[in-house]
C-alpha positions in Angstrom: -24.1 5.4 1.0 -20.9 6.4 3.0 -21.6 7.9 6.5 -19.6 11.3 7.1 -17.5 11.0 9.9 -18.4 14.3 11.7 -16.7 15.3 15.3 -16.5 13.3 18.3 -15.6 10.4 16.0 -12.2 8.9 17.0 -9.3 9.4 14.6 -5.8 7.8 14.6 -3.0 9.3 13.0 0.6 8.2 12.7 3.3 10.2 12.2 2.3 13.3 14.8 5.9 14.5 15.9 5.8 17.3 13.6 4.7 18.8 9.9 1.5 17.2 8.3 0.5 14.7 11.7 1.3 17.2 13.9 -0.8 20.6 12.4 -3.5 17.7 11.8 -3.7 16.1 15.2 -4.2 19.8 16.5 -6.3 21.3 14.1 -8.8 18.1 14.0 -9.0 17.8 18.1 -9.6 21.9 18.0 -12.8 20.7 15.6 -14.3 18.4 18.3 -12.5 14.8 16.3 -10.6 12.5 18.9 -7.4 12.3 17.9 -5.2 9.3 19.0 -1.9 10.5 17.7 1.2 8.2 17.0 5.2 9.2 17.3 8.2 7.0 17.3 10.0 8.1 20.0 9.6 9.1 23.5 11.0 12.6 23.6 7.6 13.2 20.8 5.7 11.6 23.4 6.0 13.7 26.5 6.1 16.8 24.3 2.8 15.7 22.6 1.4 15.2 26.2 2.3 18.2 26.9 0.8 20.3 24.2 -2.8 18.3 24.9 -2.8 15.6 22.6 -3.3 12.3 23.7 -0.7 10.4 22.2 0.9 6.8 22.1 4.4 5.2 20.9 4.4 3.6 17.6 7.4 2.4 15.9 6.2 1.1 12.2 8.9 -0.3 11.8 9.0 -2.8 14.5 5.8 -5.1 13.7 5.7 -5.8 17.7 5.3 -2.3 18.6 2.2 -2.2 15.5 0.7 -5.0 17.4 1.4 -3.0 20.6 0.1 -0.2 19.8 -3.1 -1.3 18.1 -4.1 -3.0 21.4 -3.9 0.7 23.0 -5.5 2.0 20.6 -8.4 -0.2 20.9 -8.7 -0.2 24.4 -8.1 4.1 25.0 -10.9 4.1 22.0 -13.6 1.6 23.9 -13.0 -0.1 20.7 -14.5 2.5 18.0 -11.8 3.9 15.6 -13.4 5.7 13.0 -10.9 7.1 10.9 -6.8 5.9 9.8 -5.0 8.4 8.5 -1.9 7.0 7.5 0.7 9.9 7.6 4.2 8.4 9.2 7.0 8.3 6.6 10.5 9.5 5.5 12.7 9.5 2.4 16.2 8.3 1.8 17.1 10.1 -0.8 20.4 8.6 -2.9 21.2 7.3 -6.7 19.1 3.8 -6.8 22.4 2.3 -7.7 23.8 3.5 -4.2 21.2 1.8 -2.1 21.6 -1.0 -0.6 19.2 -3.8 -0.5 19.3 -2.9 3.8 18.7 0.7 2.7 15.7 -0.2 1.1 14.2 -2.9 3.4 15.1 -0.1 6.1 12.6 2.5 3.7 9.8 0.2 2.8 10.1 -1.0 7.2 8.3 1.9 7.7 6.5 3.6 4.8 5.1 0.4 3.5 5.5 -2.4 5.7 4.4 -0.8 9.1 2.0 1.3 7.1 0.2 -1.4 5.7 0.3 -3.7 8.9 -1.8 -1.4 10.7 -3.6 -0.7 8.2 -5.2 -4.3 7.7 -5.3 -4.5 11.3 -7.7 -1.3 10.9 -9.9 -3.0 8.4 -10.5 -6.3 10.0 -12.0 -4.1 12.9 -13.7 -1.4 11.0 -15.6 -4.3 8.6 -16.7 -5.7 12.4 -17.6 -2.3 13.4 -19.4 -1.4 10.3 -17.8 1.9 9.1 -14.7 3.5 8.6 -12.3 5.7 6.1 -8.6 4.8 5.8 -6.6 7.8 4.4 -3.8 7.1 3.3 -0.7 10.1 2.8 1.3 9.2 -0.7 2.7 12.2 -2.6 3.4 13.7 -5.6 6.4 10.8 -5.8 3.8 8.2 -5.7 3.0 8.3 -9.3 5.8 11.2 -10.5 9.8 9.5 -10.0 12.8 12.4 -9.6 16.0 11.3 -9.4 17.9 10.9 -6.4 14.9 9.8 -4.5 14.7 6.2 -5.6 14.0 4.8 -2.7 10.8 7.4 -1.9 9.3 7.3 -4.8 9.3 3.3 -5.1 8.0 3.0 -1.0 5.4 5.8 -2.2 4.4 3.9 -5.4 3.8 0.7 -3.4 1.5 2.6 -1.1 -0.8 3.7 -4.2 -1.1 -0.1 -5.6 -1.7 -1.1 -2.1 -4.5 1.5 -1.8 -5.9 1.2 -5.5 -6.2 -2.7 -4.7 -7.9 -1.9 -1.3 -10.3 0.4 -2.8 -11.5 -2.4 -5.6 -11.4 -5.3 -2.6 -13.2 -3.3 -0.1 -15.7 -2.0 -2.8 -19.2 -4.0 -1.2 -17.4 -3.0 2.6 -18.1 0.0 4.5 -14.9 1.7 4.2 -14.1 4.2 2.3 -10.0 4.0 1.1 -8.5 7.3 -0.3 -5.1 8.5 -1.4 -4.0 12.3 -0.7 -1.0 13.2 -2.9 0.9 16.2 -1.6 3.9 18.0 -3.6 6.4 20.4 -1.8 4.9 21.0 2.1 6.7 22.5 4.6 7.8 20.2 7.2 11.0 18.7 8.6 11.0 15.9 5.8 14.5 17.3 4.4 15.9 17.4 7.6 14.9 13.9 8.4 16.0 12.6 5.0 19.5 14.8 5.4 19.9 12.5 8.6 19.0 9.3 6.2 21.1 9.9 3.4 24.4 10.6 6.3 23.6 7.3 7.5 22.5 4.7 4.5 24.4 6.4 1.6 27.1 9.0 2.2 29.5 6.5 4.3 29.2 4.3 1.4 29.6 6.6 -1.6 32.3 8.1 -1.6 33.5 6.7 -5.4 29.7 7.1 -6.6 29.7 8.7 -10.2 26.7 10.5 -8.5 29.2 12.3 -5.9 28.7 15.7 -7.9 25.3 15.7 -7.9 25.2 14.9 -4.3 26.3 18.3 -3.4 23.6 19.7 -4.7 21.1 17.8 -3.1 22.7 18.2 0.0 22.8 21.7 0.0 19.1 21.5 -0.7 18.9 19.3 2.3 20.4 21.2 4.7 18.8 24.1 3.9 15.7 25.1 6.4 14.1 27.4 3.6 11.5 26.0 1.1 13.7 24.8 -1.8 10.9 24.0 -4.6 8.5 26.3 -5.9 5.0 26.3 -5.0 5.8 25.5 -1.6 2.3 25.2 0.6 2.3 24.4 4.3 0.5 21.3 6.1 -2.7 22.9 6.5 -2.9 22.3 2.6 -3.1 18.6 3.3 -5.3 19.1 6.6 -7.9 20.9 4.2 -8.4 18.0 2.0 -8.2 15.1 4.7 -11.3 16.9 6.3 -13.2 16.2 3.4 -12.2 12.4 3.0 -13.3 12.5 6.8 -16.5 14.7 6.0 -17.7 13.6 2.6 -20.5 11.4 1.7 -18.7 10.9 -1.1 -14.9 11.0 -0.4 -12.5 11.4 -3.2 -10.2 8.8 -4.5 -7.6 10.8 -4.9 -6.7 14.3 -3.4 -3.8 16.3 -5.3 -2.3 19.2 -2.9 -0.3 21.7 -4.4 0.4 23.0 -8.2 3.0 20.6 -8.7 1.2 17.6 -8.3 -1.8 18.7 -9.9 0.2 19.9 -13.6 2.5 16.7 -13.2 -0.6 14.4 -12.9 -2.1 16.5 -16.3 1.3 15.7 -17.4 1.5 12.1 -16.8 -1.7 11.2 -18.9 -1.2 14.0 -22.0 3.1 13.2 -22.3 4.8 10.3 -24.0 7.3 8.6 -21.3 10.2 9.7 -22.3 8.7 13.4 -22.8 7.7 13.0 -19.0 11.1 11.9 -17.9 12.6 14.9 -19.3 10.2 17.1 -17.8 10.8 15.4 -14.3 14.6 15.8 -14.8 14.0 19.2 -15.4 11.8 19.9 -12.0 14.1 17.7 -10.1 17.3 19.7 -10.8 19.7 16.7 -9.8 18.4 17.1 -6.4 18.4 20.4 -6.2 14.5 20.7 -5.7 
């Protein structure tokens, strides 16, 4: 039977500079957990210091600094790391016909590769250990493709095999694997993704056939006011993470907000094309 990870157990969480890791980190180490808590870049760091967190620099991307970083991690922990809770990841949003292949290596660097590299580190030392719960942070996206966000959705769909395989390998191991799959939270994801799109897609598509879409979705992404319905903040997500941590029986699967939960009802009761039409339709051309 699975052993609850209750507080002082020691947590690592990626992707702490702000929304989802952020509230979590907080909100976990206010409940008793150490938190080990993960950012990219050294301005995240000191703040993170700062604020009372005790934090180290991880750059998924780079699979020197995963290395790096899990040998911190290891030796600020004594070498007990009870939880993962893979969070770190961005979109690139853009027309799949506008990405590049370096676009794409640059989104799957981080959400899939990076993700994943730690995360087998994580298991090689939790079967040795004799306990631990990976939780991995997909979304909505992972099983649900809108347009414009190609790249996403495919990095988050990766994420979901690579955790439904996990959760069949590790079956007679003592780690638990689960999935949380959050729609519209509030964070600075459309920012970050603004700053993605500027860099991998707009320089280069100036004669897309997309072009007239893209205005729409960049007005979405420049805006700093929830731009899809149903919009829940990151305590949402923190709620059901506790009980993946908690649980003696963790969940699979955790689906946060409305959206996810009616387009997974969706996904099993529609046809496909039935289902693309529907996701057209909530996707706006990048307007939501």
């Amino acid at each position: 039977m699975p052993t609850p990870i209750m507080p002082p157990q020691t947590i690592l969480i990626t992707g702490c500079s702000s929304g989802i890791g952020h509230h979590s980190a907080h909100a976990l180490q206010n409940l008793g957990y150490r938190i080990i808590a993960c950012v990219r870049q050294a301005q995240d760091l000191e703040r993170l210091r700062e604020e009372g967190l005790h934090v180290i620099q991880l750059d998924l991307a780079d699979p020197a600094s995963v290395e790096q970083a899990w040998t911190e991690v290891l030796e600020i922990s004594n070498g007990q790391i009870d939880a993962l809770f893979n969070n770190a990841a961005f979109g690139l949003p853009g027309a799949v016909e506008d990405l590049s292949r370096a676009a794409l290596e640059h989104q799957f660097a981080t959400n899939v590769f990076g993700t994943q590299q730690l995360t087998n580190l994580a298991i090689k030392h939790m079967r040795h250990q004799g306990h631990g719960r990976i939780i991995y942070n997909s979304s909505v996206l992972g099983f649900a493709a809108m347009a414009y966000r190609g790249a996403y959705n495919a990095s988050k769909y990766a994420i979901e095999g690579l955790a439904d395989t996990l959760r069949v390998e590790l079956k007679h191991d003592p780690i638990q694997i689960s999935l949380i799959e959050p729609g519209p939270i509030l964070s600075q994801f459309r920012a970050n993704a603004y700053h993605e799109f500027n860099h991998w897609v707009k320089p280069q598509a100036h004669d897309s056939v997309h072009q007239t879409n893209y205005q729409s979705m960049i007005k979405r992404l420049a805006s700093t006011e929830a731009s899809a319905p149903f919009t829940l903040g990151p305590e949402a997500v923190c709620k059901v993470l506790l009980h993946a941590l908690q649980s003696k029986r963790p969940k699979a699967r955790y689906r946060v907000t409305l959206p996810t939960k009616v387009f997974a009802f969706l996904k099993r009761l529609l046809p496909t094309h039935a289902l693309d039409w529907v996701l057209a339709k909530a996707g706006g051309d990048g307007r939501r």
